[in-house]
DSSP file (Angstrom, degrees, kcal/mol; ACC not computed):
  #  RESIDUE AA STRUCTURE BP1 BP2  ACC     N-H-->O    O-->H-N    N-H-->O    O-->H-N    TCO  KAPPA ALPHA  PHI   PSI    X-CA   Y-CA   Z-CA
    1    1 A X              0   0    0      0, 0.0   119,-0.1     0, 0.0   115,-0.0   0.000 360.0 360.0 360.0 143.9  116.2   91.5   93.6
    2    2 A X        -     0   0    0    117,-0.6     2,-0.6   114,-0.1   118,-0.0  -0.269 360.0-134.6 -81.5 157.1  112.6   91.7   91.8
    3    3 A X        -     0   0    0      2,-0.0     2,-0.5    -2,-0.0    35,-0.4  -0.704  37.1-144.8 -92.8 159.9  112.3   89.5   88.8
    4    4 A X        +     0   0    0     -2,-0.6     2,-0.3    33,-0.2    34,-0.1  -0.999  35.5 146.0-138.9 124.1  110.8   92.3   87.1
    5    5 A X        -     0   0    0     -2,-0.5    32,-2.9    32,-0.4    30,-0.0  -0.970  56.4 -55.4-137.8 165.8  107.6   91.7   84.2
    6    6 A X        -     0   0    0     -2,-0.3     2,-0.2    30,-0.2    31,-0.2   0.169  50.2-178.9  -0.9 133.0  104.7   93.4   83.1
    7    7 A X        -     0   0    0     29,-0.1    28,-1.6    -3,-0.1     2,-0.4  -0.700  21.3-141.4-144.1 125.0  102.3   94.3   85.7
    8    8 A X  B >>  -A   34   0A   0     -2,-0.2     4,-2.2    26,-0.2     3,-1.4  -0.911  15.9-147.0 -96.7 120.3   98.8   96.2   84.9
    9    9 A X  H 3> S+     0   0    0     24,-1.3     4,-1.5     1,-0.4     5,-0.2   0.729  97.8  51.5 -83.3 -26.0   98.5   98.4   87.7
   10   10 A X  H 34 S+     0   0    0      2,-0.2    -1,-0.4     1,-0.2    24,-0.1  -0.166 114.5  50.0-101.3  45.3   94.6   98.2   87.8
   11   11 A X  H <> S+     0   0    0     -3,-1.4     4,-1.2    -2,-0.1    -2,-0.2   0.015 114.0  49.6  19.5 -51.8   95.0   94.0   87.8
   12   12 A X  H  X S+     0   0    0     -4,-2.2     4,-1.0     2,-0.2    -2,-0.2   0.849 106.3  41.6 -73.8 -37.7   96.9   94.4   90.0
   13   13 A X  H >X S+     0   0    0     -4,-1.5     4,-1.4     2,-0.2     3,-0.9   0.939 117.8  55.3-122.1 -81.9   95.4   96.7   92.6
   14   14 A X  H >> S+     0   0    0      2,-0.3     4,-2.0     1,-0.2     3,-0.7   0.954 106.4  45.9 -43.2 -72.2   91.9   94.5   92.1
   15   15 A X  H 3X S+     0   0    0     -4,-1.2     4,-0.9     1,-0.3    -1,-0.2   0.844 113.5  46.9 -47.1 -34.8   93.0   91.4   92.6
   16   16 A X  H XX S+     0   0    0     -4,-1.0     3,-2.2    -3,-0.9     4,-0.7   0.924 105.3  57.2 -42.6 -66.2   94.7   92.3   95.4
   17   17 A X  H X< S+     0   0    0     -4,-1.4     3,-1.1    -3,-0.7    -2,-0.2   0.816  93.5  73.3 -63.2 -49.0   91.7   94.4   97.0
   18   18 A X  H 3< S+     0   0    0     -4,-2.0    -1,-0.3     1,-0.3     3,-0.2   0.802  96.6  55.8 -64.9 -24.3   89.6   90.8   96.6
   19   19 A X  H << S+     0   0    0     -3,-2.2     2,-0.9    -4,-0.9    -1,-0.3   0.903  96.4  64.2 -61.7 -35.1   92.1   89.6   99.9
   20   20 A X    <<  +     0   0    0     -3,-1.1     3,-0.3    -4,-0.7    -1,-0.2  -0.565  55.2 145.1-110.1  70.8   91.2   92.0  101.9
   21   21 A X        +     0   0    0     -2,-0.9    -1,-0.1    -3,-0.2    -3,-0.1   0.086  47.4 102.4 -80.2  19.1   87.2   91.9  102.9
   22   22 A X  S    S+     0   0    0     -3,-0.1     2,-0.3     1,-0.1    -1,-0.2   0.851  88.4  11.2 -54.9 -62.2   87.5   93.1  106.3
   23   23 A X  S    S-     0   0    0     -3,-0.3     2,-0.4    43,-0.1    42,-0.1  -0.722  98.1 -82.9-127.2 144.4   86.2   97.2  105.7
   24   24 A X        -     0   0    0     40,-0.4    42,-2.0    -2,-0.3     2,-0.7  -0.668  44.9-156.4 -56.9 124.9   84.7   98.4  102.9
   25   25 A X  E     -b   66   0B   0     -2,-0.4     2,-0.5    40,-0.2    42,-0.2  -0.894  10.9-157.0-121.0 117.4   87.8   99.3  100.4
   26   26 A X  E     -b   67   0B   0     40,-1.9    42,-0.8    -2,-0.7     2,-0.3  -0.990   9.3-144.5 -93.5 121.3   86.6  102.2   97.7
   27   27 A X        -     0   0    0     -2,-0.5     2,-0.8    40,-0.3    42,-0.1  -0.809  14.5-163.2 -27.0  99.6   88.4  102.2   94.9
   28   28 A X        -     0   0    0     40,-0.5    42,-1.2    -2,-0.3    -2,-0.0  -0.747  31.0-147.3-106.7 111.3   89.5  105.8   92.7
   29   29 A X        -     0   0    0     -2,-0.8     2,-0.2    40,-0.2     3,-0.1   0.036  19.3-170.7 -52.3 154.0   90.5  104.4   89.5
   30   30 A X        -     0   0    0      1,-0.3    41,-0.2    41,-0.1    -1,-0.0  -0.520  32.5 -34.5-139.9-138.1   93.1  105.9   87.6
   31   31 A X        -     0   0    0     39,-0.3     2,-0.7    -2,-0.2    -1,-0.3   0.092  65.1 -99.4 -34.0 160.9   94.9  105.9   84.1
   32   32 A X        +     0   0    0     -3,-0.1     2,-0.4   -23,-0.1    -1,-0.1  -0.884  65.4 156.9 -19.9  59.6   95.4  102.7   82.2
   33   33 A X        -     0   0    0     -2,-0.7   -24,-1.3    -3,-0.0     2,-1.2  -0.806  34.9-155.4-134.1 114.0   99.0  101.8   83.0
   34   34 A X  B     -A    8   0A   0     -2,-0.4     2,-0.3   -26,-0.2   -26,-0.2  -0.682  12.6-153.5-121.7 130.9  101.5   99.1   83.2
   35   35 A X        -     0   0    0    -28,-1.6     2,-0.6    -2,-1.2   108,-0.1  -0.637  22.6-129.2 -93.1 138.6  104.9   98.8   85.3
   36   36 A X        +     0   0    0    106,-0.4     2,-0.3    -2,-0.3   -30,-0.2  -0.796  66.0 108.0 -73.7 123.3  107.8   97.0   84.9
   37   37 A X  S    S-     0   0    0    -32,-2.9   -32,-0.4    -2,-0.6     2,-0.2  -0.805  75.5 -67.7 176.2 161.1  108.2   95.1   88.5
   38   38 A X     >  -     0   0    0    -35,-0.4     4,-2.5    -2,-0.3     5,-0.3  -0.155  42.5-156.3 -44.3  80.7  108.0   91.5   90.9
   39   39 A X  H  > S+     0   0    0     -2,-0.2     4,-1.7     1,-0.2    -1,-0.2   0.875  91.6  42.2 -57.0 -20.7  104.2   90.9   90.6
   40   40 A X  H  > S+     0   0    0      2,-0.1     4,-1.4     3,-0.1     5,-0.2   0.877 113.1  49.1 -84.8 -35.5  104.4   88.8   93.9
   41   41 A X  H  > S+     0   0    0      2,-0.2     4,-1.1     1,-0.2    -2,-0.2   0.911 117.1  47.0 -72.5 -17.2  106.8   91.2   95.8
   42   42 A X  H  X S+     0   0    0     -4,-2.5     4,-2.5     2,-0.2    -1,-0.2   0.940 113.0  45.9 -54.6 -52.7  104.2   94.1   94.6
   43   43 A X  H  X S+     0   0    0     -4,-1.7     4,-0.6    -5,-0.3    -1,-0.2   0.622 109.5  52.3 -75.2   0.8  101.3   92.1   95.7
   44   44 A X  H  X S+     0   0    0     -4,-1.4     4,-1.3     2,-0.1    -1,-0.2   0.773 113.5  55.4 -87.9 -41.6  103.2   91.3   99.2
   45   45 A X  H >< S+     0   0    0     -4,-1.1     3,-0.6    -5,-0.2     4,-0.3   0.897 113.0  31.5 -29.6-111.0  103.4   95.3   99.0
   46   46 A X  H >X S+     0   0    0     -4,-2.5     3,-2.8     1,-0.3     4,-0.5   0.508 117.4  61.1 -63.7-102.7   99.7   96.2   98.6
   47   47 A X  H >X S+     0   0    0     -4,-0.6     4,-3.5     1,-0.4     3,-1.6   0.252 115.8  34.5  -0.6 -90.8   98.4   92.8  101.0
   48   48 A X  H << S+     0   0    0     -4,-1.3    -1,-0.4    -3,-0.6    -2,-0.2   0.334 117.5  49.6 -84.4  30.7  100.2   94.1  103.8
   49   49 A X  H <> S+     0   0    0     -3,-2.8     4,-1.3    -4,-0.3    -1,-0.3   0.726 116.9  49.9-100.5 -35.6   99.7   98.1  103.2
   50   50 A X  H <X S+     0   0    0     -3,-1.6     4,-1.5    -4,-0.5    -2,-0.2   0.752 106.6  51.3 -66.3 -43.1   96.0   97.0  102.8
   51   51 A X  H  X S+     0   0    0     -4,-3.5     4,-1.2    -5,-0.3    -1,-0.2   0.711 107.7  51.0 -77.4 -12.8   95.8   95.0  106.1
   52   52 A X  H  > S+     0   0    0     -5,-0.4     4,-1.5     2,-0.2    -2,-0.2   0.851 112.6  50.0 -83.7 -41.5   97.2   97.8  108.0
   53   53 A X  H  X S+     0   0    0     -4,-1.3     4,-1.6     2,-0.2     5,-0.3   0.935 112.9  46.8 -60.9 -56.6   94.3  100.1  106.3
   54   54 A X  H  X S+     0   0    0     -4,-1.5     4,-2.7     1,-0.3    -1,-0.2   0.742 113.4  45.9 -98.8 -50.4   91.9   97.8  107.1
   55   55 A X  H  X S+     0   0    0     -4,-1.2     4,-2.3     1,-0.2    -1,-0.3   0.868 108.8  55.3 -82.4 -19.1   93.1   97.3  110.9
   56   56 A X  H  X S+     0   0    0     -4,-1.5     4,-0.8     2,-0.2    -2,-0.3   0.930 112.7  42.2 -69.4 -36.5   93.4  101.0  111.5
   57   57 A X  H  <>S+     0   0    0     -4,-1.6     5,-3.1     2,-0.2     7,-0.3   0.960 115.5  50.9 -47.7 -68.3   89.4  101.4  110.3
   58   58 A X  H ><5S+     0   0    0     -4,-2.7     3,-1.7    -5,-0.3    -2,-0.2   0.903 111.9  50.5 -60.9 -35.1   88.4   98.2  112.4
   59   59 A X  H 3<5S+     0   0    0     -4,-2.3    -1,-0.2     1,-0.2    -2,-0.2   0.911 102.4  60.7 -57.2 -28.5   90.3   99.8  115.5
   60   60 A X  T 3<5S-     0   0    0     -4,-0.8    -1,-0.2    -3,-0.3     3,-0.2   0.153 138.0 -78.7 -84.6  -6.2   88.6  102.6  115.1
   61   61 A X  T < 5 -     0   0    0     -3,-1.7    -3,-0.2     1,-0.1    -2,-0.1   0.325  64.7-102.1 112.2  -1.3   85.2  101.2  115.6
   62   62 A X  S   <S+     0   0    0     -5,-3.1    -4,-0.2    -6,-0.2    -1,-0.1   0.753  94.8 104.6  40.5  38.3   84.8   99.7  112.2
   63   63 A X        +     0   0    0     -6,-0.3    -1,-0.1    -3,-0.2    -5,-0.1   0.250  57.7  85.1-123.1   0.3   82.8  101.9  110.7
   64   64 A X        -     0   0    0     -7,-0.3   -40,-0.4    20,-0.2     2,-0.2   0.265  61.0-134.6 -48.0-172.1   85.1  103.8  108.4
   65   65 A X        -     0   0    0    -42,-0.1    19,-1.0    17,-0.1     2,-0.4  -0.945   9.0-161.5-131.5 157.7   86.2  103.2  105.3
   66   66 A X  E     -bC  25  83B   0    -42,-2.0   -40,-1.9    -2,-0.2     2,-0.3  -0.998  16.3-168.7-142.1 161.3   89.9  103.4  103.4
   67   67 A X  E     -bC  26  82B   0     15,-3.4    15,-0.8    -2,-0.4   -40,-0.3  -0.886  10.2-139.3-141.7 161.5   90.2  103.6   99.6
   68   68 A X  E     + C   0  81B   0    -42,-0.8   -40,-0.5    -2,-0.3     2,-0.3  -0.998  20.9 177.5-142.1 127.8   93.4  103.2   96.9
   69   69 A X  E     - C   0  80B   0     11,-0.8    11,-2.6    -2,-0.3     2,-0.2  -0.767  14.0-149.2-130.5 165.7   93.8  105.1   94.3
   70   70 A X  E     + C   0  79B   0    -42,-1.2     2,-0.4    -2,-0.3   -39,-0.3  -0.821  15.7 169.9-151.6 108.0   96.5  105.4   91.5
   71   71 A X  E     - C   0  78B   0      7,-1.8     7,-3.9    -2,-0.2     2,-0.3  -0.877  29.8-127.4-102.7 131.3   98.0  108.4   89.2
   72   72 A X  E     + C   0  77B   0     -2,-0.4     2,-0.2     5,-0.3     5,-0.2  -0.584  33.5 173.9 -57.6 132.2  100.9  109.2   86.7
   73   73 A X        -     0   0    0      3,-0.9    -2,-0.0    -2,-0.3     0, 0.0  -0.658  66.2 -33.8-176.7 104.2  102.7  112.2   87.7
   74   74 A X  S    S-     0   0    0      1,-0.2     3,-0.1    -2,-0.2    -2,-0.0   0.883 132.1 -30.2  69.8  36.1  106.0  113.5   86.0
   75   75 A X  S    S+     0   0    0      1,-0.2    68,-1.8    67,-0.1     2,-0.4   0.620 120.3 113.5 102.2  -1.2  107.5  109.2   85.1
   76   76 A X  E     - D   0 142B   0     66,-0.2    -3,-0.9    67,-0.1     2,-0.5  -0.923  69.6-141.9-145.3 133.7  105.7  107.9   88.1
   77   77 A X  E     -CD  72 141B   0     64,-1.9    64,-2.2    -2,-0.4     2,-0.6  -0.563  23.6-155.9 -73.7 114.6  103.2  105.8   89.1
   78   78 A X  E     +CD  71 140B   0     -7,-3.9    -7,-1.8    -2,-0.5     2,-0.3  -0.740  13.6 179.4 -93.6  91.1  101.5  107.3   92.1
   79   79 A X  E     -CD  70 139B   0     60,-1.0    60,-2.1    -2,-0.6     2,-0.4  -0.692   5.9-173.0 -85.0 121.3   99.3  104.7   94.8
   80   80 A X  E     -CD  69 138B   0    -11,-2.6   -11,-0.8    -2,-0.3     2,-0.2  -0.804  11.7-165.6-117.5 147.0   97.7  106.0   97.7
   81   81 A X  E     -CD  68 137B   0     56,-2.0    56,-1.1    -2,-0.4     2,-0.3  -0.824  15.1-176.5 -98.8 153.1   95.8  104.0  100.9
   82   82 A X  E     +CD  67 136B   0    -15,-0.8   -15,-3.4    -2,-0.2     2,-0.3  -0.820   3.9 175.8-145.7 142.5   94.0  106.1  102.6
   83   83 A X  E     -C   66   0B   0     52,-1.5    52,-0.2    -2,-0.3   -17,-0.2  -0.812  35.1-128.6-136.8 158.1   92.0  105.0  105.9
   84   84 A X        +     0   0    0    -19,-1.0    50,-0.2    -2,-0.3   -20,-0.2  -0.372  64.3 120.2-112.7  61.3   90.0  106.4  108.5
   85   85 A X  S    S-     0   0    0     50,-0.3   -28,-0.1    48,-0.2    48,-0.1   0.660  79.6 -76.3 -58.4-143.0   91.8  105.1  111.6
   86   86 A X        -     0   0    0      1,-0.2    48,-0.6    47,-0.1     2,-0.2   0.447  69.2-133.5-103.2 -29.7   93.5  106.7  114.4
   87   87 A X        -     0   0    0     46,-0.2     2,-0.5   -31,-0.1    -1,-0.2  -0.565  39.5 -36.3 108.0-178.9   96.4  107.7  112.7
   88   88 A X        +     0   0    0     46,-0.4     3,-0.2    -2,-0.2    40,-0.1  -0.603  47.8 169.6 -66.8 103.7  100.1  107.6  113.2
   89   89 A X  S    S+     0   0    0     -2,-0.5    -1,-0.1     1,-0.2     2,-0.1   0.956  87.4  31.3 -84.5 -37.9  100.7  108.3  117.3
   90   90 A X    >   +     0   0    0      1,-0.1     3,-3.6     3,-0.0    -1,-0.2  -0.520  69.5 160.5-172.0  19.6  104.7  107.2  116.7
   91   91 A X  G >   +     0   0    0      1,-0.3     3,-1.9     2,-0.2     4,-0.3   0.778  69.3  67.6 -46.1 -23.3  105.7  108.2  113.2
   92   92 A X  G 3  S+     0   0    0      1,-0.3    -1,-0.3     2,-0.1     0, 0.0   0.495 104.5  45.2 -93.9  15.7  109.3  108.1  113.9
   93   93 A X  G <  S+     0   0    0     -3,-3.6     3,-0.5     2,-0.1    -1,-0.3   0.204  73.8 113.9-136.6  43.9  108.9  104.3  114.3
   94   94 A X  S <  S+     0   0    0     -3,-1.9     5,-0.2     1,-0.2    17,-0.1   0.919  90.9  15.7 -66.2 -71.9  107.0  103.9  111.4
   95   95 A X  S    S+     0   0    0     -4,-0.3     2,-0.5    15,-0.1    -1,-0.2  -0.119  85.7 117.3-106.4  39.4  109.9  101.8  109.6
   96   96 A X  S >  S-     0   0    0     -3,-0.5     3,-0.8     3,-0.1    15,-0.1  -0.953  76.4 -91.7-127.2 126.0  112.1  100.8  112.1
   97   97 A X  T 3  S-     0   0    0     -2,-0.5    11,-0.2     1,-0.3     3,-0.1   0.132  96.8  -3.5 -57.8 129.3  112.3   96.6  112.4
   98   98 A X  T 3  S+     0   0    0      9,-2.5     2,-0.5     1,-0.3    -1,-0.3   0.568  89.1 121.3  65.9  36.7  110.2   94.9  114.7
   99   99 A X    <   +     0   0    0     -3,-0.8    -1,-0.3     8,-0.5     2,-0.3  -0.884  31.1 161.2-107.8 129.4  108.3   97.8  116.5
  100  100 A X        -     0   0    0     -2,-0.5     5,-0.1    -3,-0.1    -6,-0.0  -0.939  35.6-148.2-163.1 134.6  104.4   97.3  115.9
  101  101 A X        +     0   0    0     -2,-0.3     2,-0.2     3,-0.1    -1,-0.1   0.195  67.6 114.7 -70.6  -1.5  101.7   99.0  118.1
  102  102 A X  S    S-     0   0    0      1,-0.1     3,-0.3    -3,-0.0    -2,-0.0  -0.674  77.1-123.8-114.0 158.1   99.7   96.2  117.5
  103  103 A X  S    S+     0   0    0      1,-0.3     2,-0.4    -2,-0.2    -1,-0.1   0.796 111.2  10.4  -3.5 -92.6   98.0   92.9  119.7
  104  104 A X  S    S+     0   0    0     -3,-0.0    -1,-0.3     2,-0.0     2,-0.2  -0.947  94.7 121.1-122.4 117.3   99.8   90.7  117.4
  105  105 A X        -     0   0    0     -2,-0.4    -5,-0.1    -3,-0.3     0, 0.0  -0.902  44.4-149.6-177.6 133.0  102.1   91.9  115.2
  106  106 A X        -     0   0    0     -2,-0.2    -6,-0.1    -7,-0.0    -8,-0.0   0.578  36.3-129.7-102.8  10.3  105.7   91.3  114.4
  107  107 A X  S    S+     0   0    0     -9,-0.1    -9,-2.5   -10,-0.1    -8,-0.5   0.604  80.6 104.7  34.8  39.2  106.8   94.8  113.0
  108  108 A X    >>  +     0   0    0    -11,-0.2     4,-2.3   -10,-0.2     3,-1.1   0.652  53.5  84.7-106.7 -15.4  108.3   93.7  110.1
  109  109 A X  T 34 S+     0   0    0      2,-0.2    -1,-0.2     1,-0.2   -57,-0.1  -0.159  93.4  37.4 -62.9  34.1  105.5   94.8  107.4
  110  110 A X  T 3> S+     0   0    0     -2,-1.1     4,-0.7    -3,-0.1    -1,-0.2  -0.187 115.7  57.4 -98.5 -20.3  106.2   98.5  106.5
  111  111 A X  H <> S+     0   0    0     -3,-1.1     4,-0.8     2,-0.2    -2,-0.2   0.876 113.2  37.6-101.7 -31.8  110.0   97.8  106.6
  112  112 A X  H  X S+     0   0    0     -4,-2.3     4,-2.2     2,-0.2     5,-0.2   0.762 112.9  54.1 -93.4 -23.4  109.8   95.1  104.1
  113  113 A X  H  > S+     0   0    0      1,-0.2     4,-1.5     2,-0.1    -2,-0.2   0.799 115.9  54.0 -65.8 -10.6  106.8   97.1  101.7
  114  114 A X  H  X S+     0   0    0     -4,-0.7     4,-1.1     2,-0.2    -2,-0.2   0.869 109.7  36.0 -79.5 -30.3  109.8   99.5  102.2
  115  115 A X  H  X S+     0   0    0     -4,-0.8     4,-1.1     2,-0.2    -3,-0.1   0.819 115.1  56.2 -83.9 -50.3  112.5   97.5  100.9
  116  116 A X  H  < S+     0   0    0     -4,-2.2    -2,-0.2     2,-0.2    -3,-0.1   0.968 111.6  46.9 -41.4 -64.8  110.1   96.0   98.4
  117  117 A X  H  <>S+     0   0    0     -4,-1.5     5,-1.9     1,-0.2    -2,-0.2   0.684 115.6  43.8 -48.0 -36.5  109.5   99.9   97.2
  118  118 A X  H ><5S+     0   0    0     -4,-1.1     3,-1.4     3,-0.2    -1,-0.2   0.596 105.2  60.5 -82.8 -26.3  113.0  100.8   97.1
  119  119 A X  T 3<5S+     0   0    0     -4,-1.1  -117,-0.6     1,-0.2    -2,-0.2   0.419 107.0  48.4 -94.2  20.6  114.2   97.8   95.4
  120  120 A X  T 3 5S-     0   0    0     -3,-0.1    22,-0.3  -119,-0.1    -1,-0.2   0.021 125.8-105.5-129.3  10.1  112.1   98.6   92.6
  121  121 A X  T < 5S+     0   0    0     -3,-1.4    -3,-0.2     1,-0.2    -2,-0.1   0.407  85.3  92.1  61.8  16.3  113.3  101.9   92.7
  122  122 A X      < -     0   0    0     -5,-1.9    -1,-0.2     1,-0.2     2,-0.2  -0.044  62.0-108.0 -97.5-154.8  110.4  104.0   94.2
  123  123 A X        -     0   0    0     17,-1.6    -1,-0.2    -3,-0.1     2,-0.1  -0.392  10.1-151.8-113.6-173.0  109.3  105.3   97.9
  124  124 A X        +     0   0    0     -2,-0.2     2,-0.2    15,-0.2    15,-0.2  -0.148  16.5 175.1 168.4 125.1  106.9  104.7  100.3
  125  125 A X  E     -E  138   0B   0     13,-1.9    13,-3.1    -2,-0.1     2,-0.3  -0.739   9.1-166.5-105.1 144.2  105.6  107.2  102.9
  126  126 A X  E     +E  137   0B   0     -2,-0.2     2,-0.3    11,-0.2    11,-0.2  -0.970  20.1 144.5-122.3 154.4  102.9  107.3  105.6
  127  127 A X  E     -E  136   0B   0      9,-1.9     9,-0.5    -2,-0.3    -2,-0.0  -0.847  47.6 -72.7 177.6 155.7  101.4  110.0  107.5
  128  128 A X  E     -E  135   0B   0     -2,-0.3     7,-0.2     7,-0.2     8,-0.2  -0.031  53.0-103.7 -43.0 162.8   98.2  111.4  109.1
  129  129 A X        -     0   0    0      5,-1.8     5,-0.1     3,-0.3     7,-0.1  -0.303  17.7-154.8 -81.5 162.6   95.6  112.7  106.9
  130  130 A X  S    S+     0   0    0     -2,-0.1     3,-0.1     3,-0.1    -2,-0.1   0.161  88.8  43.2-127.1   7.8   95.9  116.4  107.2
  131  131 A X  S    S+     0   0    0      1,-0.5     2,-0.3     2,-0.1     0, 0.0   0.381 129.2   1.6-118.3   2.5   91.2  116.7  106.1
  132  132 A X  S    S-     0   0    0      2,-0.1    -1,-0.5     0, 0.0    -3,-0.3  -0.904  97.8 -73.8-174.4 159.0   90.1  114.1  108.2
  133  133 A X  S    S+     0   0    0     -2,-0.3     2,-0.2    -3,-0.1   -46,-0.2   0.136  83.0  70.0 -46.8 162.3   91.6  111.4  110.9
  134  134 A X  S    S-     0   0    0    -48,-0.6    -5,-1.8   -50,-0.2   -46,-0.4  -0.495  75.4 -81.8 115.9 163.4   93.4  108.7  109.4
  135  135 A X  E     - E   0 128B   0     -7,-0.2   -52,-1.5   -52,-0.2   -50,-0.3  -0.546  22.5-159.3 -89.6 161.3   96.9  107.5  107.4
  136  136 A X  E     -DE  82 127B   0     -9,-0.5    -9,-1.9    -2,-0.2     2,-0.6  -0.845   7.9-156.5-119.3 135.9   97.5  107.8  103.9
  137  137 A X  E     -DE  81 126B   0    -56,-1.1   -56,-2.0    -2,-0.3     2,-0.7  -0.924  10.8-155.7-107.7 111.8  100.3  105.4  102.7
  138  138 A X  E     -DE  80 125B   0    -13,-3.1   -13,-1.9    -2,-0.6     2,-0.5  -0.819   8.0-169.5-107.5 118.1  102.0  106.9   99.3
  139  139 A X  E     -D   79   0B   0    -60,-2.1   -60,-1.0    -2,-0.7     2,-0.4  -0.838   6.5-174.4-105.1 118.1  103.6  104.2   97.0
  140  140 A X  E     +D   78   0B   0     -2,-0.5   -17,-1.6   -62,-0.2     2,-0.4  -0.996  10.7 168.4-111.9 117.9  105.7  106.1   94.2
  141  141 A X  E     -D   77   0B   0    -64,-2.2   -64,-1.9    -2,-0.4   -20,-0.1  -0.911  35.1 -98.8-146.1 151.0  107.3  103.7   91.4
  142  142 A X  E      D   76   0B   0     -2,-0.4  -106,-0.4   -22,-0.3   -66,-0.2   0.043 360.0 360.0 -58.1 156.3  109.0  104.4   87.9
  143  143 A X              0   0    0    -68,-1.8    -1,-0.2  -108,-0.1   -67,-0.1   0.366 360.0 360.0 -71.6 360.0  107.2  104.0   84.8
């Protein structure tokens, strides 16, 4: 269960961002805003949602980019990834344990940023871009 404090979402979301030097990361800031929730099971969240953006880019020729961005909308804070990958070929085994398209990979990272997301009482979706190639990952969690 998350130990739940404070968290300042744009603290959060930077520091985080500073792991991941792989791809160029853009950053669209958004509101000033702070969440009740597990500041390590968040940042184990955004690490591996970020490393997945980051290998989908580098597969991809590594010359993308993916960016994260964050809104309020209607009691919830809304975080998007969005990468210029290949996309999702498999969506319907997006979150199902130990299935990974990847080299090396153990296909537990989406099923525990899921578990993480729900046990904090939000979501989290992926799916192709529908204006350009790529995922988006969307993180919804209460205010």
């Amino acid at each position: 269960a998350p130990a739940s404090v404070p968290v300042d979402v744009r603290d959060w979301i930077l520091r985080v961002l500073k792991l991941e030097t792989r791809v160029k990361m853009k950053v669209e800031e958004g509101p000033a805003v702070t969440i009740s929730g597990d500041g390590d099971q968040l940042e184990q969240l955004l690490i591996n949602l970020l490393h997945n953006a980051a290998d989908a880019v580098r597969e991809a020729g590594g010359t993308g980019e993916a960016k994260i961005g964050w809104a309020r909308q209607d009691g919830f804070l809304n975080v998007w990834i969005a990468d210029e990958g290949p996309g999702i070929s498999n969506p319907a085994n997006l979150f199902v344990p130990f299935f990974t398209t990847k080299q090396v990979g153990t296909g537990i990272g989406l099923v525990l940023c899921r578990q993480i997301a729900e046990a904090h009482g939000g979501t989290l979706t992926l799916q192709n871009r529908k204006d350009v190639r790529g995922c988006e990952a969307r993180l919804r969690l209460p205010l």
